[in-house]
C-alpha positions in Angstrom: 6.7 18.1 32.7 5.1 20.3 30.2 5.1 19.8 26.4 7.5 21.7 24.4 7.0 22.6 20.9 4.5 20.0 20.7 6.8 17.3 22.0 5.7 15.0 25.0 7.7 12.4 27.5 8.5 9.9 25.3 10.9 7.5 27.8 11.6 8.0 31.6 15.4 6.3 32.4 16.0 7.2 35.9 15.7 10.8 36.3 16.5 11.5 32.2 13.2 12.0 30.5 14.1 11.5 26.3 11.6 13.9 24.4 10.3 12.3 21.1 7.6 12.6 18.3 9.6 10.6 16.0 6.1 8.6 15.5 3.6 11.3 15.2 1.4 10.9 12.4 3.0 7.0 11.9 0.1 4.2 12.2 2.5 0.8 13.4 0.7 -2.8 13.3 2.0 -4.7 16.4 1.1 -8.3 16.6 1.5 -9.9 20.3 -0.2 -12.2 21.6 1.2 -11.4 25.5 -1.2 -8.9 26.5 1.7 -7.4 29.2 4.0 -7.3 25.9 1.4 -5.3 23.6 0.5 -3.2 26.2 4.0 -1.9 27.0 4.5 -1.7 23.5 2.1 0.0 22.5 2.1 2.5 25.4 6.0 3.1 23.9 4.7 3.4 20.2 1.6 5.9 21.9 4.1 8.2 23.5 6.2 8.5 20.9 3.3 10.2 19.0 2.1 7.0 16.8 -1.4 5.9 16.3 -1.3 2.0 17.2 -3.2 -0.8 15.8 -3.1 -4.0 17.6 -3.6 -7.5 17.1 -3.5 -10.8 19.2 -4.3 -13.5 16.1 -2.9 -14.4 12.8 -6.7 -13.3 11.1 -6.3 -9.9 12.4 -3.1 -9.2 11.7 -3.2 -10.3 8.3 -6.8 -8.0 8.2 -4.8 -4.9 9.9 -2.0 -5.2 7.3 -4.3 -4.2 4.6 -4.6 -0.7 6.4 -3.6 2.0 4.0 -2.0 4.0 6.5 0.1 1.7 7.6 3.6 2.9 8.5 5.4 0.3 10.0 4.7 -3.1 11.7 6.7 -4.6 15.2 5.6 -8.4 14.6 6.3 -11.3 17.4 7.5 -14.4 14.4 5.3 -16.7 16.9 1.3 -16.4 17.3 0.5 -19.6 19.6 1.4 -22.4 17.2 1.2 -20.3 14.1 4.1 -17.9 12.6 3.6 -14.3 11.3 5.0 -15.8 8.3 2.5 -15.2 6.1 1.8 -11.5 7.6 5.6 -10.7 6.5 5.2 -11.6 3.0 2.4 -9.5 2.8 3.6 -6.3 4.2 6.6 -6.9 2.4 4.4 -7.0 -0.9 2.5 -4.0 0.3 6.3 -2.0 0.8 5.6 -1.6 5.0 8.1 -2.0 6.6 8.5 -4.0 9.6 10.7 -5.7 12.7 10.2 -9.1 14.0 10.4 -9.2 18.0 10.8 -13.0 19.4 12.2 -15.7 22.0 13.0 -18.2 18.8 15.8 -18.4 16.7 14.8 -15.8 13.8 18.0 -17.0 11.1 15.6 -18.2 8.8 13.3 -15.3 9.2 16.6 -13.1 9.1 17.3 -14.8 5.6 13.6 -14.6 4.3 13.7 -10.7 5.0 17.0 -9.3 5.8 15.9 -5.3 5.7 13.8 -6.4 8.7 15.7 -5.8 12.3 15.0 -8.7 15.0 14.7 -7.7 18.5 15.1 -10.5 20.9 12.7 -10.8 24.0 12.3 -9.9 26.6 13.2 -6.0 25.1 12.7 -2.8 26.2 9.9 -0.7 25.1 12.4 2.2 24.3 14.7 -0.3 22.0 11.3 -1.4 20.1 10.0 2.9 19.6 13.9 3.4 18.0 14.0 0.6 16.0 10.2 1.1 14.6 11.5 5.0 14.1 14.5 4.1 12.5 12.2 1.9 9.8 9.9 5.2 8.6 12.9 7.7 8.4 
């Protein structure tokens, strides 16, 4: 399938193809530390015209946060035995915005920053791109 007015394949559901460039021009933070996860994420974040920036441990997310092009972040709470904890405050401080993605109970997390969506995992690329889309618009 061809572009149209600069718009690529964004999602493939069946034989539906959703066109998107919600993203383009966005730069989204994702921290994952499942390399199947990040990839699919980022593949999701990629088509929908976003430049990603990736990171598998606490130390470079919290260095990739200080990016001044920064858009948006899709955090996992847990990194091995460490939370993203300390990553939320600082985006929070910074004004990006961000969603948390996890398998844990994220109420306290929920409380701590309630303007931040929580996807539960396993999720769907496609649910991550529109959440992340619905954060910079």
């Amino acid at each position: 399938m061809s572009d149209e007015a600069g718009m690529r394949p964004c999602l493939r559901s069946g034989v539906d193809v959703m066109l998107c460039n919600d993203l383009r021009g966005r730069s989204i933070l994702v921290v994952e530390e499942e390399p199947q996860v990040a990839s699919g994420l980022a593949e999701g974040l990629r088509r929908a015209g976003a430049k990603v920036f990736a990171a598998d441990k606490l130390r470079d997310a919290l260095y990739l946060a200080e990016h001044p092009a920064l858009s948006a972040a899709v955090l996992n709470l847990r990194i091995g035995d460490d939370t993203t904890t300390r990553v939320c405050h600082r985006l929070a401080h910074l004004g990006v915005p961000f969603m948390l993605l996890t398998r844990y109970d994220a109420s306290e997390a929920s409380k701590r920053w309630p303007e931040a969506p929580v996807v539960n995992k396993p999720a769907d690329s496609a649910v991550v791109v529109d959440c992340v889309a619905r954060l910079v618009h």
